[in-house]
C-alpha positions in Angstrom: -106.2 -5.2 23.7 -103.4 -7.7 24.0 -101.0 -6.3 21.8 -98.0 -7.6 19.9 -94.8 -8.7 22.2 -91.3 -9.6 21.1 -89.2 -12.1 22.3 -88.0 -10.6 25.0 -91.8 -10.1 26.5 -92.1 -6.5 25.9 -95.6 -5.3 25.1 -95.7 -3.2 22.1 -98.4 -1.5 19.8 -97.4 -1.4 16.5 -100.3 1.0 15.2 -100.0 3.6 18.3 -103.1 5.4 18.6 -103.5 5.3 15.0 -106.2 2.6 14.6 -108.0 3.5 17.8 -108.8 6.7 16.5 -109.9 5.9 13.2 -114.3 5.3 12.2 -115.1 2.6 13.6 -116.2 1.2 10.3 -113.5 2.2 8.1 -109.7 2.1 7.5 -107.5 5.0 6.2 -104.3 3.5 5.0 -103.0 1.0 7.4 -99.6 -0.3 6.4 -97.6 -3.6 7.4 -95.0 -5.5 6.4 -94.2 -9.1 7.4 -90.8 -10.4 7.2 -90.9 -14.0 6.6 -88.4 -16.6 6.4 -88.8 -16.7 2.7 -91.1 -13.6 1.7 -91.3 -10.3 2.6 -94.8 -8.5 1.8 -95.7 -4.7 2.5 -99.8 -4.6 2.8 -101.6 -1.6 2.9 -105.4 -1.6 3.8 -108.2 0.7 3.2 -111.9 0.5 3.4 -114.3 -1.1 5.7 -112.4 -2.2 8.7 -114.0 -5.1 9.4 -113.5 -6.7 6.1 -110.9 -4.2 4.9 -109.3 -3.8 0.8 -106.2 -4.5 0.0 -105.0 -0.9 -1.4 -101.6 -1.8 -1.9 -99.7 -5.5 -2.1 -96.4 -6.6 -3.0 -94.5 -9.4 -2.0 -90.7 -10.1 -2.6 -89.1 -13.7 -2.4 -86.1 -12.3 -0.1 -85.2 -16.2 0.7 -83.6 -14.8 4.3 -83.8 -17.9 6.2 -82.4 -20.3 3.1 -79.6 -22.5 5.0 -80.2 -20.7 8.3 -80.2 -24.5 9.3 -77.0 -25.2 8.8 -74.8 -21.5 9.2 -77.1 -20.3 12.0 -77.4 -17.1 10.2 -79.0 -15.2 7.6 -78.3 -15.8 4.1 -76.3 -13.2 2.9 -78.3 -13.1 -0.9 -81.1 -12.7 1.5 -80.2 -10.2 3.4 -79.3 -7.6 0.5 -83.0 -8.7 -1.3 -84.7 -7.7 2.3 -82.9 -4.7 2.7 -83.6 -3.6 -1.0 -87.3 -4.5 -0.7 -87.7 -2.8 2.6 -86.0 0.4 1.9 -88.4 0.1 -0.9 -91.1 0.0 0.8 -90.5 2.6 3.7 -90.1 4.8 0.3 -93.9 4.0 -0.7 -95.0 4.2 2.5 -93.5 8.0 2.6 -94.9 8.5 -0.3 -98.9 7.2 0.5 -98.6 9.2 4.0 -98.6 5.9 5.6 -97.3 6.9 9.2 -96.3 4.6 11.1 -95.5 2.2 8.8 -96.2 -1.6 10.9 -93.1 -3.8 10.3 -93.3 -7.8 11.9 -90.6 -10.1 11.5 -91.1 -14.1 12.2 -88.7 -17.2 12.6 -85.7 -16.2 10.4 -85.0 -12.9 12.1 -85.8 -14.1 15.7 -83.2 -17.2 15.6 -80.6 -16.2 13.3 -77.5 -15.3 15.5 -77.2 -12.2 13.1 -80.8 -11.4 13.6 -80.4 -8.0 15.9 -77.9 -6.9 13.4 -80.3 -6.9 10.8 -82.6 -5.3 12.4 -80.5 -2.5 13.1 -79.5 -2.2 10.1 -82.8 -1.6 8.8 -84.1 1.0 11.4 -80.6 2.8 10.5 -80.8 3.0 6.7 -84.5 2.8 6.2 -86.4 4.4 9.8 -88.2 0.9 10.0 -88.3 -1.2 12.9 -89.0 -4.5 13.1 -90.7 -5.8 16.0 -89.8 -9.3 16.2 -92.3 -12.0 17.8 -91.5 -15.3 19.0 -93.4 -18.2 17.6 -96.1 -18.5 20.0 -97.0 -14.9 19.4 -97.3 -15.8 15.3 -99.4 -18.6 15.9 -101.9 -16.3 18.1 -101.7 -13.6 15.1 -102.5 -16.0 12.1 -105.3 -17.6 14.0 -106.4 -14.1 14.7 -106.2 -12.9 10.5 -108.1 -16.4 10.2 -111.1 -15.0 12.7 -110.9 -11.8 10.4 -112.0 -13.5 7.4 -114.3 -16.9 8.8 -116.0 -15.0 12.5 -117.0 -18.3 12.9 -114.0 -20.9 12.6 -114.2 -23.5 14.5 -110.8 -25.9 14.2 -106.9 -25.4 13.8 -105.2 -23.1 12.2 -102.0 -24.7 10.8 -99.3 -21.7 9.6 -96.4 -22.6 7.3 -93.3 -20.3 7.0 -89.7 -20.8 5.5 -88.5 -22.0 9.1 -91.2 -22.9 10.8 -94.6 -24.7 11.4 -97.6 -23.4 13.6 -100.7 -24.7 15.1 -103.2 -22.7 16.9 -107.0 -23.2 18.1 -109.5 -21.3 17.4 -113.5 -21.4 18.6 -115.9 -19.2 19.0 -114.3 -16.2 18.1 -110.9 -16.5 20.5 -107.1 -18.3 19.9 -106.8 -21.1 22.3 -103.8 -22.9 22.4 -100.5 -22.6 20.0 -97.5 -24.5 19.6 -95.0 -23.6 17.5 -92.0 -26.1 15.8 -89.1 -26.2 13.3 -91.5 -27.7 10.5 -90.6 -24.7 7.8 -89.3 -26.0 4.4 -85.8 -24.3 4.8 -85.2 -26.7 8.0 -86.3 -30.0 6.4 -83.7 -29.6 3.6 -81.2 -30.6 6.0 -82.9 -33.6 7.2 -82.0 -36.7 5.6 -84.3 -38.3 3.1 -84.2 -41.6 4.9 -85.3 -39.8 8.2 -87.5 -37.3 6.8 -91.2 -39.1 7.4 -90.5 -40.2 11.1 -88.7 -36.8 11.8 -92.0 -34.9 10.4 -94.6 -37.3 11.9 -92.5 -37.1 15.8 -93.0 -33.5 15.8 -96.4 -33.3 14.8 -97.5 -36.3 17.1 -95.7 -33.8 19.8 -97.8 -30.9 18.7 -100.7 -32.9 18.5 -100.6 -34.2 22.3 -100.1 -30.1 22.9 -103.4 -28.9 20.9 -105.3 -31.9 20.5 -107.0 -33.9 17.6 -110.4 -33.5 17.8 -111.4 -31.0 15.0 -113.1 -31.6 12.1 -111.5 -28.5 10.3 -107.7 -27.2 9.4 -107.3 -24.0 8.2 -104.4 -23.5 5.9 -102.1 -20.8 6.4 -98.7 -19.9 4.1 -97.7 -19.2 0.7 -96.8 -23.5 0.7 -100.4 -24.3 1.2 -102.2 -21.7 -1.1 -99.4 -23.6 -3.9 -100.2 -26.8 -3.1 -104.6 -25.6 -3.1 -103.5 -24.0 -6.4 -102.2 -27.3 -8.2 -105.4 -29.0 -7.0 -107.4 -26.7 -8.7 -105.2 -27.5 -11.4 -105.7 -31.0 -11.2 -109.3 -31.0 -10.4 -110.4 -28.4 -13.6 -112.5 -26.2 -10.5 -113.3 -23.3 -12.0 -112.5 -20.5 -9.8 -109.1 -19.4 -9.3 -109.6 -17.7 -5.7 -107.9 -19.7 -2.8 -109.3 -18.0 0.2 -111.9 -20.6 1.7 -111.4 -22.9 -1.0 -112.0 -26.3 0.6 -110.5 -29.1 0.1 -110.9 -33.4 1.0 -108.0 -35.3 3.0 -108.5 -37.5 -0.4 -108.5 -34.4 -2.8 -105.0 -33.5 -1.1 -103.3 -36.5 -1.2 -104.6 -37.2 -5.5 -102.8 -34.2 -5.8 -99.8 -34.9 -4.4 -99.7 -38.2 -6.3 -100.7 -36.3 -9.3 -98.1 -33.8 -8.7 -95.0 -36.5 -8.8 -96.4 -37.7 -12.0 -95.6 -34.5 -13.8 -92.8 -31.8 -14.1 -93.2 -29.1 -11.5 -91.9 -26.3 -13.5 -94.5 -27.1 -16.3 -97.4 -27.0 -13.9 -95.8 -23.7 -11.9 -95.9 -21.9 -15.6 -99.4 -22.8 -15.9 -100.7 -22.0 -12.1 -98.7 -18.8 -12.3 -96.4 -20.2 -9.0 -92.8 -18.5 -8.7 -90.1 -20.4 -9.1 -89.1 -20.3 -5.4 -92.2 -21.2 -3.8 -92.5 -24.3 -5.9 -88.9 -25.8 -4.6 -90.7 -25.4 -1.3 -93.6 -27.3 -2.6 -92.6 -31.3 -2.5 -91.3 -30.7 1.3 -94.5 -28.9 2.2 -96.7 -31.7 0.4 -94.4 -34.0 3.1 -95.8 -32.1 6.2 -99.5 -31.9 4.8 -99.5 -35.4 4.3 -98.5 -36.1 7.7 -100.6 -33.5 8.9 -103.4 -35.1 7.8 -102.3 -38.6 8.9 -102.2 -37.0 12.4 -105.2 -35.2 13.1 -107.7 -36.6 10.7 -109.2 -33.4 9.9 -112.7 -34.3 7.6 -111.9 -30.9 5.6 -109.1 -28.5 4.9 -109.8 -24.8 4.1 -107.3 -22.6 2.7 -106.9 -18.8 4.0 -105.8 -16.3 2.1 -105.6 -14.3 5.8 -103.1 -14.6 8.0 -100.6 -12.4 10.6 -101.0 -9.1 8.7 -104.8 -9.6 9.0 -104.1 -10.4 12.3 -102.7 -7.5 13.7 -105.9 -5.7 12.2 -107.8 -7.7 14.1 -105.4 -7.6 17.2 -107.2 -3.7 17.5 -110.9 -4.0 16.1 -113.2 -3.3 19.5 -115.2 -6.3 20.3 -118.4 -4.7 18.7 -116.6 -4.3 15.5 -115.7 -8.3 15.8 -119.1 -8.9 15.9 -120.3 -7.7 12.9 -120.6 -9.2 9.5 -117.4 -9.0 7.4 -119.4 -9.1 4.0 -122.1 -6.9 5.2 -119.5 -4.4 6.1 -117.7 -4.5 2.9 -121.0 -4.6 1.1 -122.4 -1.6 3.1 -119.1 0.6 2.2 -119.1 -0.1 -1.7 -122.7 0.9 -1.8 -121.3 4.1 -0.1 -118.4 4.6 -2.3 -119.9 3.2 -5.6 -123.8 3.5 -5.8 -125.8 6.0 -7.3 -128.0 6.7 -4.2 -126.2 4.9 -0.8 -128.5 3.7 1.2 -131.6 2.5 -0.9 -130.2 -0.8 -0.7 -131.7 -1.2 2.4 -134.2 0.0 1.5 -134.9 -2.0 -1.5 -134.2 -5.2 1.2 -137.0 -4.7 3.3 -139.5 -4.1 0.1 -138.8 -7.5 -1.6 -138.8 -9.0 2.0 -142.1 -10.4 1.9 -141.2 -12.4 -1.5 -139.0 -14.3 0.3 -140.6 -15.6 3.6 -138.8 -18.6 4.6 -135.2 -17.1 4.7 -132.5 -19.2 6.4 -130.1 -16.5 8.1 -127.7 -18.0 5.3 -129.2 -17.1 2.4 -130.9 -13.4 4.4 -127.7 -12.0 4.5 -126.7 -12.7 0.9 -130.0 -11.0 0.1 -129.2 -8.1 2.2 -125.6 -8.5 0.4 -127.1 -8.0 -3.0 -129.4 -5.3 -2.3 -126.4 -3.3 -0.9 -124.2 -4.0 -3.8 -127.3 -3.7 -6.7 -126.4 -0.4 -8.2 -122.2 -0.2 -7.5 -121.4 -1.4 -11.0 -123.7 1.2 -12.6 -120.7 3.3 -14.1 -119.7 0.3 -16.4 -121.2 0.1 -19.9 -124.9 -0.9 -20.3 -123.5 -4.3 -22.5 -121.3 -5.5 -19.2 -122.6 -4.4 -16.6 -124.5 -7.7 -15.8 -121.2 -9.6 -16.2 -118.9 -7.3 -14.2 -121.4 -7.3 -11.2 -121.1 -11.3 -11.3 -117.3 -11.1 -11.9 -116.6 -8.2 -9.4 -118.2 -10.2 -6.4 -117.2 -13.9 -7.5 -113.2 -12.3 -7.4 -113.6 -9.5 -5.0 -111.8 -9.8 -1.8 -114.7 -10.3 0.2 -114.7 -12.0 4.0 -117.1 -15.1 5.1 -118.1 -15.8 2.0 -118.1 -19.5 0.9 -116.8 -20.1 -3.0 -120.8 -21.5 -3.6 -122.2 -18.8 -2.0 -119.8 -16.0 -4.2 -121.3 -17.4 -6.9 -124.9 -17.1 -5.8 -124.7 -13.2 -5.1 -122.7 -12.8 -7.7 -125.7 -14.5 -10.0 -128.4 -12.9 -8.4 -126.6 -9.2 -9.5 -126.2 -10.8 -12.8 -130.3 -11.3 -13.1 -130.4 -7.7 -11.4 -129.2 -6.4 -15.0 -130.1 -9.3 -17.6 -133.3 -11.6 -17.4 -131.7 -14.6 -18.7 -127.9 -16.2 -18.5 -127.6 -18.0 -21.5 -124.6 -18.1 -23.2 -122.6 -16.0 -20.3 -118.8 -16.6 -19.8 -119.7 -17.1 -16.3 -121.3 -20.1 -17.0 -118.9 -22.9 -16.0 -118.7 -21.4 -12.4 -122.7 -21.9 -12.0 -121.6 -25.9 -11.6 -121.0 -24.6 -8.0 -124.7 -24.5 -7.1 -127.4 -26.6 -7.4 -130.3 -26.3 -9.7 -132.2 -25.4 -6.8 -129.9 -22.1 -5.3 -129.5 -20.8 -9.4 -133.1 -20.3 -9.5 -133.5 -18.6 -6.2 -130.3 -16.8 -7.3 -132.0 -16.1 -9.9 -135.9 -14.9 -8.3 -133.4 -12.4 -6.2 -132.2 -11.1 -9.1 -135.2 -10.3 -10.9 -136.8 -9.0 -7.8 -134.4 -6.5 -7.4 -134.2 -5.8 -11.3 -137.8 -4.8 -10.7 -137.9 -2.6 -7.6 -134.5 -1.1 -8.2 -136.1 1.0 -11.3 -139.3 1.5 -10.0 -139.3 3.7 -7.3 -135.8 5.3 -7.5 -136.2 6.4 -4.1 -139.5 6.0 -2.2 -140.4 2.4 -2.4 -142.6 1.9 0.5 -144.4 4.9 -0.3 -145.1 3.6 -3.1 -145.7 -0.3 -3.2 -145.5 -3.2 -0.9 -145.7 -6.8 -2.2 -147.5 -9.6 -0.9 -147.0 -13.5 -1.3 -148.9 -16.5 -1.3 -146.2 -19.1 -1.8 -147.2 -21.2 -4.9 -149.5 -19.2 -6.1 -149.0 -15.5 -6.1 -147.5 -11.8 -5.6 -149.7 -9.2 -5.7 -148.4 -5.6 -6.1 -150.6 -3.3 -3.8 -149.8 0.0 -5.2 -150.5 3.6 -3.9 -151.5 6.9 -6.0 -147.9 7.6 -6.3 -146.9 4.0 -7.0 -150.0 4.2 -10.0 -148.0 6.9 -11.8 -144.7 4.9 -11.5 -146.3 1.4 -12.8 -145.0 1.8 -16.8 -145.1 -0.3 -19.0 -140.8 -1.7 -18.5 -142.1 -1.7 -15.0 -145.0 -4.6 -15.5 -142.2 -6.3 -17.7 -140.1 -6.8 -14.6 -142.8 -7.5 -12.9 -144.4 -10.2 -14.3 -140.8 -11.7 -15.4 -140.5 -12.0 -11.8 -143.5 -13.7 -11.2 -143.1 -15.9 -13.9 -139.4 -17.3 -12.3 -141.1 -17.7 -9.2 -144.3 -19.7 -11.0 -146.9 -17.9 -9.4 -149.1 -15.5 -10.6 -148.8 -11.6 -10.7 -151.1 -9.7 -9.2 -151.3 -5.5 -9.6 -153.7 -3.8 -7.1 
């Protein structure tokens, strides 16, 4: 692997051997902090590696790199926050057995002139050191925490920190080329007003001619952004609340930066749940975007909720553990943890296969999804059970998994409990998906509300379906599978049948 290097070139690994010699599909407690220019935020993970739970998160608005522009050092209110929320957080480390505990520290450490003494400081009073990497090195590691959660992005990553702005490329699973600038909030408070548009749109028109302007997508990296994607679901009345891959228009952004000078910013950062010193960031940050877009044209902007601490997990997976599917991963170690018998979801996948022959590889893996994650919401009571297995999924922190497509698995579970959906508190998120995807979402649902109860354990020994599209499904059943058919079992059946309006056939 590459590893992480500091400024001065040395090659580092901040997990040891740790990671190498965990299960190659799961996590045991991985710990990092990242010290921003504005936030500090301790992270630990757990779970399925490739798309791994956030056990523990807290984040602290230190401010360390407010007026660094003009004193050339850290602020000193700054300082004493970090060092209280880091000698914190070396404490909870101790206490979850989190050895070595990962510490990264970006722009504000590396270029204020009291920097090193900082970072002494820390690995004297707390045992932390803080490895600190130049801004090439950040750009490489958010693209990489953006590959963690979209193995497929295909476009620019675009990172925004207290002091600084980066860019990086990413295709086909690698980083290509990152630039890094002086485009953080903290520095363009000292820029005057007058100046501030032509100083913003000369930089990025320098970054631009470094990484190019052909792509069609930006990922948005940085507390500023995931404000900014927050008020425009504020403005817009969407009806989720999770940022990570919400997607956004060039138009969508810049109504909401008009909308957002039309109104008081402290009202709307009461009602959007944004602290106080993020939103003063805010108006600056909508500055950049709006350039940023003016620049490189992107046709769609997708916000990630991923970024450098993600990045160094990703800085260690093997290749094969790159390659595999984040959501199947997660799905696979829920069932493990959670369901009543791990591993009949596969099982239960390959017996409604035949229902479903025209599968995109879209929509197969969400089926494989919901057979995996059928049963893990069995422990809640029998009167919720339908809406917790819709709500875990639609605000689980799941990887690769589009907002529309969220709330398709998280539908079909909701069928796998309840045969119909009216009057759910769901219901304003099914706007999402067509007419079209709720009734396959829902089919899915009642197919595996039928063969998850009858056969708890044996399905092809007992059954296997068959289906003339448009006009039937037969159940072909054995002597075993004859005994099984009750009475609750036909029900399923034939309210299967009936969503998929064809008729039902037992054999």
């Amino acid at each position: 692997m590459n590893g992480v290097r500091t400024t001065s070139g040395q090659k580092i690994e901040p997990f040891g051997r740790k990671f190498s010699k965990l299960p190659k599909r799961a996590l045991k407690r991985v710990g990092i902090v990242d010290v921003g220019s504005n936030s500090i935020r301790l992270v630990v993970f757990d779970g399925a590696a490739r798309s791994p739970a956030y056990f523990y998160n807290e984040k602290v608005m230190a401010g360390l790199g407010q007026d660094m522009a003009t004193t050339g050092r850290l602020n000193p209110a700054g300082v004493e926050r970090g060092f209280s929320a880091l000698a914190r957080f070396a404490a909870l480390a101790k206490s979850m057995d989190i050895q070595p505990l990962t510490c990264v520290a970006t722009a504000a450490v590396r270029e204020a002139e009291d920097g090193p003494a900082f970072q002494a400081r820390v690995e004297k009073e707390t045992g932390l050191k803080l490895f600190v990497i130049d801004g090439q090195e950040e750009a490489r590691l958010s693209a990489q925490g953006v590959l963690l959660g979209w193995p497929d992005a295909k476009g620019l990553v675009c990172d925004i920190g207290g002091n600084s702005l980066e860019l990086a490329v990413v295709e086909n699973g690698k980083v290509g080329k990152r630039v890094t600038s002086q485009l953080g909030p903290f520095r363009l408070q000292q820029v005057p007003p007058e100046k501030l548009q032509d100083h913003i749109t000369s930089i990025l028109a320098e970054l631009a001619d470094e990484v190019g302007t052909d792509h069609e997508r930006i990922y948005l990296v940085g507390g500023s952004w995931r404000a900014i994607a927050r008020l425009d679901m504020e403005r817009s009345k969407y009806p989720m609340t999770v940022l990570h891959e919400y997607r956004m228009s060039p138009d969508a952004v810049a109504e909401t930066i008009e909308w957002m000078g039309q109104h008081d910013l402290n009202t709307l950062r009461g009602k959007v749940g944004i602290s106080s010193s993020r939103i003063e960031l805010v108006p600056l940050a909508s500055k950049v975007l709006s350039q940023l877009i003016d620049v490189f044209a992107p046709k769609e902007l997708a916000v990630s909720s991923f970024g450098i601490r993600e990045g160094l997990l990703y800085e260690h997976m093997s290749d094969t553990l790159r390659r595999r599917d984040p959501l199947l991963e997660a799905a696979r170690f829920t069932e493990k943890q959670m369901a009543r018998l791990p591993g009949f979801g596969k099982k239960l996948y390959h017996f409604l296969l035949p229902l479903f022959p025209d599968l995109t590889p879209e929509r197969d893996r969400l089926m494989q999804a919901a057979c995996l994650l059928h049963d893990t919401a069995w422990r809640a009571h029998p009167d919720y059970r339908a809406e917790a297995c819709f709500d875990n999924v639609t605000r689980a922190n799941m990887a690769a998994l589009s907002h529309p497509e969220r709330i398709y698995l998280g539908l079909a579970l909701l069928h796998r409990y309840k045969n119909n959906r009216a009057q759910s508190q769901m219901a304003p998120l099914f706007a999402l998906l067509s007419d079209d995807e709720i009734l396959a979402a829902e089919i899915l649902g009642k197919a595996m509300r039928f063969g998850a109860m009858f056969a708890i354990d044996d399905l092809a020994g007992a059954a296997s379906l068959k289906h003339v599209p448009g006009q039937s499904v037969t159940l072909d059943l054995t002597k075993t599978g004859r005994a099984l058919m009750g009475e609750v079992a036909k029900s399923r059946f034939q309210s299967l049948c009936k969503s998929m309006k064809v008729e039902g056939r037992i054999t």
